[in-house]
C-alpha positions in Angstrom: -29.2 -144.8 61.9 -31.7 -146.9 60.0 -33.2 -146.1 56.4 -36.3 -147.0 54.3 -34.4 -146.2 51.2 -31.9 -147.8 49.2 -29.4 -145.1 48.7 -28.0 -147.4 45.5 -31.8 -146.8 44.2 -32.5 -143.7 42.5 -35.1 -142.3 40.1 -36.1 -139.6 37.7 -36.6 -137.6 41.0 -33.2 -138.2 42.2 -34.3 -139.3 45.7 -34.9 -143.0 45.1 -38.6 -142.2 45.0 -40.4 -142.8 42.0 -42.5 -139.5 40.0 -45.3 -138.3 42.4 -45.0 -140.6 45.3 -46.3 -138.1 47.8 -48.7 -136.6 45.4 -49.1 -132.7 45.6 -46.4 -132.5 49.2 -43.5 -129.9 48.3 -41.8 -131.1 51.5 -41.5 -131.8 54.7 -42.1 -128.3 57.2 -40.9 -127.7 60.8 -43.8 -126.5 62.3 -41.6 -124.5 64.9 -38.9 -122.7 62.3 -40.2 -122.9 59.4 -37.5 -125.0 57.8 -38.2 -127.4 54.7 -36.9 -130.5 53.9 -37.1 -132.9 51.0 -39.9 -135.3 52.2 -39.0 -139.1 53.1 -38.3 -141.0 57.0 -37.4 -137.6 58.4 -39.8 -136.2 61.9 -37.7 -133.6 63.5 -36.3 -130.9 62.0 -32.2 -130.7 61.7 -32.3 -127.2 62.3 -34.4 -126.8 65.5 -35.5 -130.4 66.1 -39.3 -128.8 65.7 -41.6 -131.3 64.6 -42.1 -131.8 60.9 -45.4 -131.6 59.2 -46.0 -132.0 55.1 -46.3 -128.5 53.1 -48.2 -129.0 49.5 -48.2 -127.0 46.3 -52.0 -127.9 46.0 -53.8 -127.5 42.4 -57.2 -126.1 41.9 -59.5 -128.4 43.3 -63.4 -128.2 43.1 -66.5 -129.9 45.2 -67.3 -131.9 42.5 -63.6 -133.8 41.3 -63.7 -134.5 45.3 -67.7 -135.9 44.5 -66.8 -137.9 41.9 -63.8 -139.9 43.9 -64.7 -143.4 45.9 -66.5 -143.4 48.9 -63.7 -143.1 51.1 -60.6 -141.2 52.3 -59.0 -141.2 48.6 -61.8 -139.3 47.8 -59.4 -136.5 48.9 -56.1 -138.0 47.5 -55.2 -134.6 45.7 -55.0 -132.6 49.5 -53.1 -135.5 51.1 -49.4 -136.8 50.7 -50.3 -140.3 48.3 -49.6 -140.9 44.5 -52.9 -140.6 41.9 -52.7 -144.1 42.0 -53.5 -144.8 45.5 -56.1 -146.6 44.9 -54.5 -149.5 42.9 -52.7 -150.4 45.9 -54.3 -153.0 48.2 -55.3 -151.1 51.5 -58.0 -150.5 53.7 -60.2 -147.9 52.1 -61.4 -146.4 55.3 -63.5 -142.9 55.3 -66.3 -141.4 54.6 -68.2 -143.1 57.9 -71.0 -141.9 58.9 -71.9 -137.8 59.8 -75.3 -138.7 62.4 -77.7 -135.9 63.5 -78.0 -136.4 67.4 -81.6 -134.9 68.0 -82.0 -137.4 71.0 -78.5 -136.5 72.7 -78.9 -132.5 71.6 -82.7 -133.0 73.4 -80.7 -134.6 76.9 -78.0 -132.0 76.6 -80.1 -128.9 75.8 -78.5 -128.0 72.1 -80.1 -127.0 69.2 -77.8 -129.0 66.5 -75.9 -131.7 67.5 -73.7 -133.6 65.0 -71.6 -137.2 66.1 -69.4 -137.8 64.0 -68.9 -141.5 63.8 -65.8 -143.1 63.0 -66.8 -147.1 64.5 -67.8 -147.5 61.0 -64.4 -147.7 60.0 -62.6 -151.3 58.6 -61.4 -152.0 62.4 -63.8 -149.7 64.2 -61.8 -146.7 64.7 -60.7 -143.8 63.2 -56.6 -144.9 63.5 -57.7 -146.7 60.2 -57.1 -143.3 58.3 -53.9 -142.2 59.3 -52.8 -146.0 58.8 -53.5 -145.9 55.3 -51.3 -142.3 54.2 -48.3 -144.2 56.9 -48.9 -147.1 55.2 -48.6 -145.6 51.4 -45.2 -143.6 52.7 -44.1 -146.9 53.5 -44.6 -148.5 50.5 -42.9 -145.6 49.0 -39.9 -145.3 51.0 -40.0 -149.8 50.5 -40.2 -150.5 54.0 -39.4 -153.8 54.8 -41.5 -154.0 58.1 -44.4 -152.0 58.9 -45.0 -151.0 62.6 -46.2 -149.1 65.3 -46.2 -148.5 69.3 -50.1 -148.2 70.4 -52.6 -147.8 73.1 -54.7 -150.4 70.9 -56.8 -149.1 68.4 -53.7 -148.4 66.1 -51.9 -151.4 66.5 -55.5 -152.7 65.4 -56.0 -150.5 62.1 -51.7 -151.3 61.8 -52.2 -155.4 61.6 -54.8 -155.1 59.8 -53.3 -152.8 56.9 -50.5 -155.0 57.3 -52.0 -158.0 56.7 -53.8 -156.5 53.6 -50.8 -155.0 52.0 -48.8 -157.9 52.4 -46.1 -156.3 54.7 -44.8 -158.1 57.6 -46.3 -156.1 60.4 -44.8 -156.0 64.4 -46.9 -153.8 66.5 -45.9 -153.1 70.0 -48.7 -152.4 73.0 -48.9 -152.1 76.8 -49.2 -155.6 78.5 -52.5 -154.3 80.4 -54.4 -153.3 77.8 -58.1 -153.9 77.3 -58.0 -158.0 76.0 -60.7 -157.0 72.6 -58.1 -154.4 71.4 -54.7 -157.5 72.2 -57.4 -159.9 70.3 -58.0 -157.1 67.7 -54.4 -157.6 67.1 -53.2 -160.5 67.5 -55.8 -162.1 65.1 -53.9 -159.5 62.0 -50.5 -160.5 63.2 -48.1 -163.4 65.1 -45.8 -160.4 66.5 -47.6 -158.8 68.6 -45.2 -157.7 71.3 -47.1 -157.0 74.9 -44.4 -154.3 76.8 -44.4 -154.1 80.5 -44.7 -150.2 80.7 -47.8 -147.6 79.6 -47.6 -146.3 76.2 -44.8 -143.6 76.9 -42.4 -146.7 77.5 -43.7 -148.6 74.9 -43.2 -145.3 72.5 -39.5 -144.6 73.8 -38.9 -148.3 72.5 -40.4 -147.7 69.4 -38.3 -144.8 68.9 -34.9 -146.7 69.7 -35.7 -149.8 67.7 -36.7 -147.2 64.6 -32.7 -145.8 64.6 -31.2 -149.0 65.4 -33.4 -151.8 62.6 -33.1 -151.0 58.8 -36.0 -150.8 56.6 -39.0 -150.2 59.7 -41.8 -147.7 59.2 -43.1 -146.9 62.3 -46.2 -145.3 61.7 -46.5 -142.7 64.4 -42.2 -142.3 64.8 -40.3 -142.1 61.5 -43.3 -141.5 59.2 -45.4 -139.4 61.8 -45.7 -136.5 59.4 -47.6 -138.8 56.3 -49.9 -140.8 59.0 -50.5 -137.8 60.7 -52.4 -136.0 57.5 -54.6 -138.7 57.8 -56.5 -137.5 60.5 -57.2 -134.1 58.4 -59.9 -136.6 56.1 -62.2 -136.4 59.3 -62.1 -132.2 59.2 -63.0 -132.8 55.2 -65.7 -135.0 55.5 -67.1 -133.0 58.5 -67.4 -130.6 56.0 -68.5 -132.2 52.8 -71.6 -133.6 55.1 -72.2 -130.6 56.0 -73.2 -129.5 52.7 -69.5 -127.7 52.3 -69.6 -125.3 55.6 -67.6 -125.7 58.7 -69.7 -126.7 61.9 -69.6 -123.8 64.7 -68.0 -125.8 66.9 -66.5 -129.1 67.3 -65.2 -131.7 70.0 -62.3 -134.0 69.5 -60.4 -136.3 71.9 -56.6 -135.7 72.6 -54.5 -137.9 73.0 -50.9 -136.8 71.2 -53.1 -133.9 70.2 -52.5 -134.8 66.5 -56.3 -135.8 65.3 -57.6 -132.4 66.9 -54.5 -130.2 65.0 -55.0 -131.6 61.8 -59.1 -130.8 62.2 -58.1 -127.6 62.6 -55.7 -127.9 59.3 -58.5 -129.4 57.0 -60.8 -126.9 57.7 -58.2 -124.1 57.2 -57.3 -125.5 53.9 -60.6 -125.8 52.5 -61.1 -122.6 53.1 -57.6 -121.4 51.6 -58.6 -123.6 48.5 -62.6 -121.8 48.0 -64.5 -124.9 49.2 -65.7 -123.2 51.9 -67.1 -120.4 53.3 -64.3 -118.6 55.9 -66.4 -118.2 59.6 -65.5 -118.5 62.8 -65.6 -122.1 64.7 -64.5 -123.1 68.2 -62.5 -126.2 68.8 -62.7 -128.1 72.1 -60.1 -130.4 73.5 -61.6 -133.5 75.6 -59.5 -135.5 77.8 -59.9 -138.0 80.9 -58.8 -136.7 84.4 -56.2 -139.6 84.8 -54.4 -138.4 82.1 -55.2 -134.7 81.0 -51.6 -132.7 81.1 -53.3 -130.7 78.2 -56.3 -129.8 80.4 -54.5 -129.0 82.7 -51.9 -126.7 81.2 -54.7 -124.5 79.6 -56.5 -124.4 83.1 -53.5 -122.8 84.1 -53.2 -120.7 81.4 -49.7 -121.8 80.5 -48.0 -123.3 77.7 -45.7 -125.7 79.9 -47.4 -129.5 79.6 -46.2 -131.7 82.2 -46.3 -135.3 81.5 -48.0 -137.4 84.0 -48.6 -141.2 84.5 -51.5 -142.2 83.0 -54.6 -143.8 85.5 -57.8 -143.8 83.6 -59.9 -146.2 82.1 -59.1 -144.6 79.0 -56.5 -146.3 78.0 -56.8 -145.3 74.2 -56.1 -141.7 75.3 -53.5 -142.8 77.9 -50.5 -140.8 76.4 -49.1 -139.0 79.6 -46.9 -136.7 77.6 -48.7 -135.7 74.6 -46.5 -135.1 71.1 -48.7 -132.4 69.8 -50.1 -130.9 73.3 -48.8 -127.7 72.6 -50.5 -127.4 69.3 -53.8 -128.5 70.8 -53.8 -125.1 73.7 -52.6 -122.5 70.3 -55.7 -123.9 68.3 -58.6 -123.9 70.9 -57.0 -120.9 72.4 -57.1 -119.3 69.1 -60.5 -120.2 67.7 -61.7 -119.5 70.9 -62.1 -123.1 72.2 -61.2 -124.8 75.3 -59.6 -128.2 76.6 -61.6 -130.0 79.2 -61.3 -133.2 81.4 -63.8 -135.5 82.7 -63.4 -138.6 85.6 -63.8 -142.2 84.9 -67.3 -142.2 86.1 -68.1 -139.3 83.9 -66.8 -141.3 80.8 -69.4 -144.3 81.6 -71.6 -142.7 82.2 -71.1 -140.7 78.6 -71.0 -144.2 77.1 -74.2 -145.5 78.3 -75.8 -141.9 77.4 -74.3 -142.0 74.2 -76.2 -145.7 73.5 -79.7 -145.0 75.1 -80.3 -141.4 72.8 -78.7 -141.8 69.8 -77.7 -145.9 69.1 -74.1 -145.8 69.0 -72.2 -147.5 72.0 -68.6 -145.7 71.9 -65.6 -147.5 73.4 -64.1 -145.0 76.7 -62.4 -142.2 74.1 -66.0 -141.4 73.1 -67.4 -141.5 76.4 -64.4 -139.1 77.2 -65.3 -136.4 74.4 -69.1 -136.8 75.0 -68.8 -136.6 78.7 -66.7 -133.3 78.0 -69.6 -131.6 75.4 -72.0 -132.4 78.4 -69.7 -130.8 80.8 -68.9 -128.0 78.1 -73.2 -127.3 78.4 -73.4 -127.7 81.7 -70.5 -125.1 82.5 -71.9 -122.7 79.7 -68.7 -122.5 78.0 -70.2 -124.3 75.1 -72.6 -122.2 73.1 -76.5 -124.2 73.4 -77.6 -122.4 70.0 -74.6 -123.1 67.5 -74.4 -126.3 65.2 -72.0 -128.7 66.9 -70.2 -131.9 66.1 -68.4 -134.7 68.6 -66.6 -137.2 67.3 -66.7 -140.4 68.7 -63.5 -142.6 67.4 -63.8 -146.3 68.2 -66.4 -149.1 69.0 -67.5 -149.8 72.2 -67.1 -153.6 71.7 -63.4 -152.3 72.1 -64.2 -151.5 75.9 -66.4 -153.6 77.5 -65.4 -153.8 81.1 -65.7 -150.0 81.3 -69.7 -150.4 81.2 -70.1 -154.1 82.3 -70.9 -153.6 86.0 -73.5 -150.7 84.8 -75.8 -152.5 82.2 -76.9 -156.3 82.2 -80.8 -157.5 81.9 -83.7 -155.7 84.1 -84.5 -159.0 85.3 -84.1 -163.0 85.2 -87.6 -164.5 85.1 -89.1 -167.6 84.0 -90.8 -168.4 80.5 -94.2 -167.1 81.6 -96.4 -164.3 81.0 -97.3 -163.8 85.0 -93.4 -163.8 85.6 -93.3 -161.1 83.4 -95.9 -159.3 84.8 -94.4 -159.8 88.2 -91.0 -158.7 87.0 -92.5 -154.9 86.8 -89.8 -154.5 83.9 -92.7 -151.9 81.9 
């Protein structure tokens, strides 16, 4: 069974973690049971084998301590399992991208307020760069020797990267046919990158046996799944905090494992808990792509059984066939009265090419995924026209170019003349 710690190492805690390495985290929480357990390399729980998820003994904290923080995800350091010093170690500093009001898109789609939420902006143009950053300062904690991950691309991406910037040899592990930007996106961070014959479920069951066989590896998303995973709750925060501190009235997020769209729910459930904002109702909505929607499918059906399936969709970056936190995803849109939806391949370009022409912002196929669901949301009137909504679109398109390439290209090829430009009838 491998470790991160040196048992021979110990501190004032006792654990061999120094004072206040995961900040204001009491311990790590089965979210099945109940059961705690001191926090370090630990994701199932030894009494149920539950997943585990970080508890916190948070302080008082007001709008404007989180105002006066840096322009990014440390902003909100005190809600989020990291040391006070967070920011003295080299990393990333991803966060705080950009909260766009969509007046063209809500004009196309029939809404009143429309929010995207875009997280392209981020140091390797997705939002995986957040929840790289709290696995990458466990890791430094726990003194991981090699820092890792299995990925459908984008985090194997924000994973090099961080890598490269902390100093920490970095291995990332990705399917063999995935998009060549997101391979280059890699392999330009880091000389092991390791291309597996398989789609991401068999590249994840390898992560998962190399994690208890090697000594000293952080995988990111395996052994210290619960600390990368509360990175996603920085995108429900800032939602918020653009906002003017209120909640949206609804909100559509991509699944993949299901994590990002739990740990929405979680941020805005603790800023209410904690007075930064007002308690009201909100409606989360699950997005997924036909060709690999087990999730949408399951709450179709009204069940809480998720079958896996074998991905086939162009979107590869949501390609996870049997989805860690499905489960999670149906109990939160089912309770804030929600829904989880699917679209094809052809709905997801032609989301992408919508997405560019009203509001600017070409999305990679995850984002034509969760704006092709809104549209299908409207469309099916399960998505309320007249309430404030936000979609949020997680990666650059430049990530995905072969999904649109046959669609767009130049009007026409004429020669350097006015009259060919007349004759082309372009305007």
């Amino acid at each position: 069974m491998s470790t991160l710690l040196d048992d021979s190492t110990t501190t004032a805690t006792g654990t061999g973690l120094r004072e206040g390495a995961f900040g204001n985290a009491r311990s790590l929480a089965c979210r099945e049971c109940g059961h705690e357990v001191a926090l370090g390399p630990s994701y199932a729980c030894p009494e149920c084998f539950g997943p585990l998820e970080v508890a916190y003994d948070f302080p008082a904290v007001t709008r404007e301590e989180i105002a006066a923080g840096p322009r990014n995800i440390w902003r909100y350091k005190a809600l989020l399992p990291v040391p006070s010093d967070i920011e003295e170690s080299p990393n990333t500093e991803p966060g705080f991208t950009r909260l766009l009001e969509a007046r063209n898109l809500a004009r196309e789609l029939g809404l009143e307020k429309l929010w995207v939420k875009d997280d392209s902006t981020n140091p390797t143009n997705s939002f995986k760069d957040r929840v790289v950053a709290c696995a990458l300062s466990a890791a430094r904690e726990l003194d991981a020797k090699v820092f890792a991950c299995p990925s459908t691309g984008n985090l194997a991406n924000a994973v090099a990267a961080a890598g490269a910037r902390a100093g920490i040899p970095t291995v990332v592990f990705i399917p063999s046919n995935l998009e060549t930007p997101k391979k280059v996106n890699s392999a330009v961070f880091t000389e092991k990158l390791v291309a597996v014959d398989g789609n991401y479920d068999d590249v994840n069951r390898l992560a998962s046996e190399i994690a208890g066989e090697e000594e000293g590896w952080a995988f990111v998303n395996v052994n210290v799944r619960p600390f990368y995973a509360e990175g996603s709750k920085t995108l429900g925060y800032e939602i918020a905090e653009q906002l003017g501190w209120r909640l949206p009235d609804q909100v559509v997020i991509p699944v993949a494992s299901g994590s990002q769209l739990t740990k929405v729910d979680k941020a805005f459930q603790e800023l209410i808990t904690l007075g930064l904002v007002e308690d009201k109702p909100y409606k989360v909505f699950g997005a997924q792509a036909t060709g690999c929607s087990p999730v949408s499918v399951a709450y179709k059906a009204e069940t809480d059984a998720i079958r896996p399936v074998k991905p086939d969709t162009i979107a590869k970056s949501l390609a996870i066939g049997n989805p860690a936190d499905g489960v999670y995803v149906l109990d939160v849109c089912r309770r804030t009265g929600g829904a989880v939806e699917d679209v094809s391949d052809d709905e997801v370009r032609e989301a992408i090419v919508l997405l560019a022409r009203t509001e600017g912002i070409f999305t990679e196929t995850a984002g034509g995924t969760t704006v092709g669901v809104l549209k299908k949301l409207v469309e099916t009137g399960r998505l309320d026209t007249s309430l404030e909504t936000v979609v949020i679109n997680t990666g650059h398109g430049l990530k995905t170019l072969d999904a649109v390439a046959d669609r767009v290209g130049p009007a026409a090829t004429i020669a350097p003349s006015y009259d060919a430009f007349v004759a082309s009838k372009v305007l």
